[in-house]
C-alpha positions in Angstrom: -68.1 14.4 9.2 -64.6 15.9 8.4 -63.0 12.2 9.1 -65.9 11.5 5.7 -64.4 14.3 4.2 -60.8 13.3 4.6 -61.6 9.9 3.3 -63.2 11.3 0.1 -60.5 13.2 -0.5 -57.9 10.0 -0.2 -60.5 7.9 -2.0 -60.2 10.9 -5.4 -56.6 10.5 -5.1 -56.2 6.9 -5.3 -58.7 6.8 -8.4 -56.9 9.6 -10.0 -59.1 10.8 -12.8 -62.1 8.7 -12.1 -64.5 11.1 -10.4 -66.9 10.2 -7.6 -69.6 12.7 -6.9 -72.7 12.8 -4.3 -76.3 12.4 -5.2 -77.0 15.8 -5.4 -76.5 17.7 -8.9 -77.0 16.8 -12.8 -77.5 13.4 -13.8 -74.6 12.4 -16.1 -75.1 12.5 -20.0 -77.5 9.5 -21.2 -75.6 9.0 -24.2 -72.4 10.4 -26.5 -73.1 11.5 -30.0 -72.1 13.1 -33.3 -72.3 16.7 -32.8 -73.5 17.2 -36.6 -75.9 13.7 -36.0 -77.2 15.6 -32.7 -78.3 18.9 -35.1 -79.9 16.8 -38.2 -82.7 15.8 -35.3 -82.5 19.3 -33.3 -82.8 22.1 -36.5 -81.8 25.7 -35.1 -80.1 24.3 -31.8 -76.8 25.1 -33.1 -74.9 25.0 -36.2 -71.4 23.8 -37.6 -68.9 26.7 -39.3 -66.4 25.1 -41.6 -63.1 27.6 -41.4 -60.4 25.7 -43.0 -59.5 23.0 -45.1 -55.6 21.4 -45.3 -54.8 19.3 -48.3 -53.1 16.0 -47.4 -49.4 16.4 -46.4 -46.3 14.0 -46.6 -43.2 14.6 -44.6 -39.5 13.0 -45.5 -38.1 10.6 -42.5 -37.8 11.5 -39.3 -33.8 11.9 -39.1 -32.0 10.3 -35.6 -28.5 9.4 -35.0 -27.0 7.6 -31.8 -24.6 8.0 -29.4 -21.2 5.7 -29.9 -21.9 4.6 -26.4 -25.4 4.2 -26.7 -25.0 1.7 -29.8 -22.1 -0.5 -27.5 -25.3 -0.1 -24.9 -27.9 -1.4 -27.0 -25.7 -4.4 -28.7 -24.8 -5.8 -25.0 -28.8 -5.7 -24.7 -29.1 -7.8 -27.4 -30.1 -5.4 -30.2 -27.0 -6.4 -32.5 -27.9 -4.1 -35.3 -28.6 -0.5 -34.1 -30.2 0.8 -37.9 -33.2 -1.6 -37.0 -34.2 0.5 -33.8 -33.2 3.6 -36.0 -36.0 2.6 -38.9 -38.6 1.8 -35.9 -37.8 5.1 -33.9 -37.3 7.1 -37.5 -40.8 6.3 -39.3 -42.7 8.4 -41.3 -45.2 11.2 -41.0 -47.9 11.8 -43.5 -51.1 13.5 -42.6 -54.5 13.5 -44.1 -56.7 15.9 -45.4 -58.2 17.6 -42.4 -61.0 20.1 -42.0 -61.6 22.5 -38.7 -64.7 23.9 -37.6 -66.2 26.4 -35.2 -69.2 24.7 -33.4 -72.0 27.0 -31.6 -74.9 25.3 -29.4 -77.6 27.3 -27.7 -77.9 26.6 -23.9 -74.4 24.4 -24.4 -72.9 23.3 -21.2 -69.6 22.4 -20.6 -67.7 20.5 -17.7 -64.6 19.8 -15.9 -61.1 20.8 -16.6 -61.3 18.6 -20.0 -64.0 20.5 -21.8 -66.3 18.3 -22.1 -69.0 19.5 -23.7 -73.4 19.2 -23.4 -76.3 19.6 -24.5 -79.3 20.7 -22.7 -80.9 17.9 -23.2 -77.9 15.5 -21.9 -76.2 14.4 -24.8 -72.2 14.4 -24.7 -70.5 15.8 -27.9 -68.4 13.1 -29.3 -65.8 15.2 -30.9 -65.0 17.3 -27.5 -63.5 16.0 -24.3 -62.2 12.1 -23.7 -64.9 11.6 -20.6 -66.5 8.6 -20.6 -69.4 8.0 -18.4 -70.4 5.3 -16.1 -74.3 5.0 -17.7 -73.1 5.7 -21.0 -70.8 2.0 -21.1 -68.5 3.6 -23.4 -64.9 2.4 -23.8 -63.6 4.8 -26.1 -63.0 7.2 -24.0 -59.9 8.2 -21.7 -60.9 8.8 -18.4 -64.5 7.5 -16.7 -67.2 9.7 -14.8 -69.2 7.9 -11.9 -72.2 9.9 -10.5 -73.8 12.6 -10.9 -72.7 16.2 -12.3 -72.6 19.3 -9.6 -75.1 21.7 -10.3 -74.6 23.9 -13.5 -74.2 27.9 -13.1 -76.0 29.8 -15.3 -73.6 32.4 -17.5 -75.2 35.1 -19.5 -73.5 35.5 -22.8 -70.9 33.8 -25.4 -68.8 31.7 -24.0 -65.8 30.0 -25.9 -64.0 26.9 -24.6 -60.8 26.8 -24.5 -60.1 23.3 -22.9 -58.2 20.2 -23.7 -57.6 16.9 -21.9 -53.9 17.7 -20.3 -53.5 21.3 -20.8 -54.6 22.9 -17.5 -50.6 22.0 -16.3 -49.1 20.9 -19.4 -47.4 24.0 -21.8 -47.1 21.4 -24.4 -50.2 20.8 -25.1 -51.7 24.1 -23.9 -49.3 25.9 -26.9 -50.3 22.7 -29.3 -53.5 22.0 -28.8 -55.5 24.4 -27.5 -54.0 28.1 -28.2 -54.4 27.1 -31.8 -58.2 26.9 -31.9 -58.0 30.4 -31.5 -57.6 31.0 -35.0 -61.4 29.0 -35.4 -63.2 31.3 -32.6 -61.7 34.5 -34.5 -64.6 33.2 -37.4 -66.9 34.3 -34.6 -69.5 36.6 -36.0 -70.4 38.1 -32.8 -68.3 39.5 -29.7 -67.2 36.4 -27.4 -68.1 37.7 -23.6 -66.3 34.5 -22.0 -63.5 31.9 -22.3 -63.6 28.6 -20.1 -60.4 27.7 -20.1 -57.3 28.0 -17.5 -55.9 30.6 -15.4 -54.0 28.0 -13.4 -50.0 28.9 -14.6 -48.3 32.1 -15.6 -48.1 30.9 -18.7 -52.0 30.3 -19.7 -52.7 33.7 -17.7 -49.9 35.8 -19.6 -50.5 34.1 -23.0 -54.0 34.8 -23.0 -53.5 38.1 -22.2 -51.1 38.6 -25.1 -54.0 37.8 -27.3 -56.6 40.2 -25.8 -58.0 37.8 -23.5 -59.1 39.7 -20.2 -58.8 38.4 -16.8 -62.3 39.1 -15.8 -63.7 37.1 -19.8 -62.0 33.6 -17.9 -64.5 31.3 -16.4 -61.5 28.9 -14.7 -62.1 25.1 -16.1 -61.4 23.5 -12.8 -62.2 19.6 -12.2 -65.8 20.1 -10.8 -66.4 23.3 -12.8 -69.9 22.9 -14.7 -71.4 25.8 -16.8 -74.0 26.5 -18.8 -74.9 29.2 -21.7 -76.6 31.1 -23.5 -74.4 30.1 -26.2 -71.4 27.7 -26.1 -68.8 27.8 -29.0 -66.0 25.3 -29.3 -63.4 24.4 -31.9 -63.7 21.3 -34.0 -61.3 18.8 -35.7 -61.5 16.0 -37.7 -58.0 15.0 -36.7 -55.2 16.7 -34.5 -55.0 20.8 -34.6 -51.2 20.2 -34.8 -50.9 22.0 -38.3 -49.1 24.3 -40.0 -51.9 26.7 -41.1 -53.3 27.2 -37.2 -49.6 27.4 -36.0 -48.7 29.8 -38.8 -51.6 31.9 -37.3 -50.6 31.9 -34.1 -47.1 32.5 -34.5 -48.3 35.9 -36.6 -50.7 37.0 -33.7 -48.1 36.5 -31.0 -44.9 38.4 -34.1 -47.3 41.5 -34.3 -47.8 41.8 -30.2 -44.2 41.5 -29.9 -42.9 43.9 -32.1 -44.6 46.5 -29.7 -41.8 46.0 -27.1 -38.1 45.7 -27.1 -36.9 42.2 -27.7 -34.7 41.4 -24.7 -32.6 39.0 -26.2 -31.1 41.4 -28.9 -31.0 41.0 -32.9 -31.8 37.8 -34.6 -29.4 34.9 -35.5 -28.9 33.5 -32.5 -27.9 29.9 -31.4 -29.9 28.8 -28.2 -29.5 25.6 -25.5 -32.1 25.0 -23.6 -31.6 23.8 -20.0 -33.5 21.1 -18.0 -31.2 22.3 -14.9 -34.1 23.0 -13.0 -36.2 20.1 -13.4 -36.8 17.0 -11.8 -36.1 14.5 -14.6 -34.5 14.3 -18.2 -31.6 16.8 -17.5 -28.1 16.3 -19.3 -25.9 15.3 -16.0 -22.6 16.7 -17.7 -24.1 20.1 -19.1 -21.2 21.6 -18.6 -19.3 20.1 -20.6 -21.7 20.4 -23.6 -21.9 24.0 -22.9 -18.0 24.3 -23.1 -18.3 22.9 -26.4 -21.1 24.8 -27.8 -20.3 28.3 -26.4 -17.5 28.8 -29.3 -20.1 28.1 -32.1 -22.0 31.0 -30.6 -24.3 29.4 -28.1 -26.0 30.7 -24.9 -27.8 28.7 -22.6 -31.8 29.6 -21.3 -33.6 27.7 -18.2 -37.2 28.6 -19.8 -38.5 28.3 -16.3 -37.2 31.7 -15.8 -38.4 33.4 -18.6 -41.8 35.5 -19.1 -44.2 33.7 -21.7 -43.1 37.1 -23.6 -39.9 36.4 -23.6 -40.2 32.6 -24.2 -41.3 33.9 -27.4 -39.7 36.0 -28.4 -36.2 34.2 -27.8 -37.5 31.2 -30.1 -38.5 34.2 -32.5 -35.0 35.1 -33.0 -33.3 31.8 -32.9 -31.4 30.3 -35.3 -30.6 27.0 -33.9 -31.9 25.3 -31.1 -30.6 22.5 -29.1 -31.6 20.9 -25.8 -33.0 17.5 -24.1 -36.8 16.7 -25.0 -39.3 18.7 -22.7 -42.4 20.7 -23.5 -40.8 23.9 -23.7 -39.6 22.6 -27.3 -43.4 23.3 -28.0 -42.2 27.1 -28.7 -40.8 26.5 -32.0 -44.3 27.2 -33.2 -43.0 31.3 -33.1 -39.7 29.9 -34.8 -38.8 31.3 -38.3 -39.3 28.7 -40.7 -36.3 26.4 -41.5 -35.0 26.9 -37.7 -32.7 24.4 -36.9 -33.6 21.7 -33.6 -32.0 19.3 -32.5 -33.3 16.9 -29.8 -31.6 15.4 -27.4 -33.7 12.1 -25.8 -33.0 8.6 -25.0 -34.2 5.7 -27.3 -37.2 5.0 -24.0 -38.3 8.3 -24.8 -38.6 8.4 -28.7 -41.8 10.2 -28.4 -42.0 12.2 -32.6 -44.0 14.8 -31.3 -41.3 17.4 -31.3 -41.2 15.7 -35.0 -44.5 16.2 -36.2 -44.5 19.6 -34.5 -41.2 20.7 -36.4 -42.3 19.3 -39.8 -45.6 21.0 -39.9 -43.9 24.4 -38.8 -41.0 23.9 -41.9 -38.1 23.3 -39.6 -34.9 21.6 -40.1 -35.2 18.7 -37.5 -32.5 16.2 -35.6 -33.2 13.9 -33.1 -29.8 12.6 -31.4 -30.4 9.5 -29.2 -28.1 9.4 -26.5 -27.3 7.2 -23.3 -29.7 7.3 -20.6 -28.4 7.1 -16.4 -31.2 6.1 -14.2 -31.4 2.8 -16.4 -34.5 1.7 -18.8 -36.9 4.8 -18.0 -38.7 7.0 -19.7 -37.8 9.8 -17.7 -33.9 9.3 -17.1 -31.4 11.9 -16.6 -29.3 11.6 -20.5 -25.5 11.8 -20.4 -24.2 13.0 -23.9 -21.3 13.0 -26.3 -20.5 17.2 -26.4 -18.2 16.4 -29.3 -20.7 14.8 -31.1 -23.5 17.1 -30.9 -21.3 20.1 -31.6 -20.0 18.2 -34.7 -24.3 17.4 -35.7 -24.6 21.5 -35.3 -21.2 22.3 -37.6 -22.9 19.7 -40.3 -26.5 21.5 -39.9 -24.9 25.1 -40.1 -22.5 23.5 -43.0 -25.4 21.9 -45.3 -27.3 25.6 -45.5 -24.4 27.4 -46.7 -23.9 24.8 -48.8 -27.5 25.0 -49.8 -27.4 29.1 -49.9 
């Protein structure tokens, strides 16, 4: 019996996130639908709350420059002119019009850490969670399902979710995708007894609680976790939540809870490095040296890892300028003062535009700086930079808006 177990367990790891499960339990949804399709043939089973329209949006180029040595890199590798991988990395942003909604279903379920939600009568909700299922022969989803569902528990009340594919460990996506919906569940007419969502971190437990979010309201979204109740309300979009409006709400919510303490990082205007030291990959190998360059344009240097959530916020609150190599803890310019300047340090295998997309739709002034990776072609190398360089991109940003004022 345990050598069963054991094996199990080995045979979960090796699939990752496809999911085996015994006999016993649920079947698995039957089929995947259009929430709204679901209700035209199930009147008074739930209903759809539209909370906010956003006009279409345009954004100006993404702006990147390159390291001297990291051009010389790329035109012994055969990419002779450097402005082509500049346009390709650079692109454009526009967004669409977009339309939230707050989504309630009587007797909902929902299931796993991915929030995907049910219906009682074993549909899957199209619009919430990337699941696919084995019986379902769907191949627009994510991750895959094979077996049956563990047993659902019963919860007596509201219950909001609070639940996005990659946010139980990510703070990225947690802070960009899934605190924001918060600002659709406040249309709630009634009192919300519940949250399935994640106490995993300090940071979902101590960001929830900023918000008035109890301990004892959170029904942990674990990977086997299947409830169902009374009432299930989740947040709805027809595209990405990453947009100004719901990040302009948060970053209000979380302002007003912070003025009630001292702000440990003293007055505003200040210039901030953040520091990968800590962390396994993408850390700037001569740091030092940056530092020494940046410390007499008024520059102090923060491992967010050691920081409160409190505090996370509050030091992008009262920042200025913000420089440091790409990571998730970037995601905090959401509680930035519009017009903040960022600058990103990455390496052209990394030129992910999230931080982008993030720092146009909260109004920043945004840099990317490409610079020369040291554990060869990888995503996740360790960057060495130019200090000179990057202190000279901060003197033009600081120089352009007093030019400007």
């Amino acid at each position: 019996m345990r050598f069963g177990r054991r094996l199990e367990n080995v045979g979960k790891r090796l699939m990752h996130d496809t999911i085996f499960y015994g006999p016993a339990g649920r079947a698995a949804p039957n089929r995947r639908e259009r929430f709204a399709d679901w209700l035209h043939s199930n009147a008074g089973r739930g209903e759809i709350l539209l909370t906010h329209t956003l006009a279409e949006l345009s954004y100006p180029q993404r702006v990147v420059d390159f390291a001297e040595s990291e051009v010389r890199r790329l035109q012994q590798e055969g990419i002779v002119n450097s402005s082509i991988l500049r346009e390709e990395i650079a692109g454009t942003l526009s967004v669409d019009s977009n339309r939230q909604f707050l989504a309630t279903l009587k007797n909902g379920r929902v299931f796993s850490k991915w929030g995907i939600v049910m219906t009682d009568d074993n549909v899957a909700i199209d619009e919430v969670g990337p699941v696919g299922f084995a019986n379902q022969n769907s191949d627009i989803s994510l991750f895959s399902y094979h077996g049956r569902l563990p047993s659902a528990q019963r919860i007596r009340g509201r219950v909001a979710v609070l639940a996005r594919v990659c946010a139980s460990n990510n703070y990225y996506h947690w802070l960009v995708d899934v605190l924001p919906t918060i600002r659709e569940l406040s249309h709630s007419p009634k009192p919300i007894d519940y949250y399935f969502t994640y106490n995993d971190t300090k940071f979902h437990r101590q960001s929830l609680l900023q918000l008035g979010i109890r301990p004892e309201q959170i029904i942990p979204a674990t990977r086997y976790a299947h409830i169902e109740a009374d009432e299930l309300l989740f947040p709805m979009s027809e595209r990405s939540p990453c947009f100004a409006g719901q990040h302009d709400y948060l970053r209000d919510r979380y302002a007003n809870e912070n003025d009630a303490i001292a702000a440990p990082f003293g007055s505003g205007g200040r210039h901030v490095y953040i520091s990968r030291a800590r962390c396994r990959w993408r850390q700037v190998v001569n740091e030092c040296e940056l530092l020494e360059q940046l410390k007499p344009l008024g520059f102090s240097a923060h491992t967010l890892e050691e920081l409160s959530f409190r505090e996370q916020v509050s030091l992008f609150q009262q920042a200025d300028v913000i420089v440091g190599p790409h990571g998730a803890g970037f995601a905090n310019m959401i509680f930035s003062k519009p017009g903040t300047k960022m600058i990103e340090l990455a390496t052209a295998f990394r030129a992910h535009p999230c931080f982008y997309h993030l720092a146009m739709s909260c109004g920043h002034d945004y840099r990317a700086l490409f610079c020369e990776p040291v554990n060869g072609r990888r995503s996740e190398s360790n960057l060495s930079v130019d200090p000179n360089q990057v202190a000279g991109l901060v003197e033009a940003m600081l120089s352009s808006q007093r030019l400007a004022a």
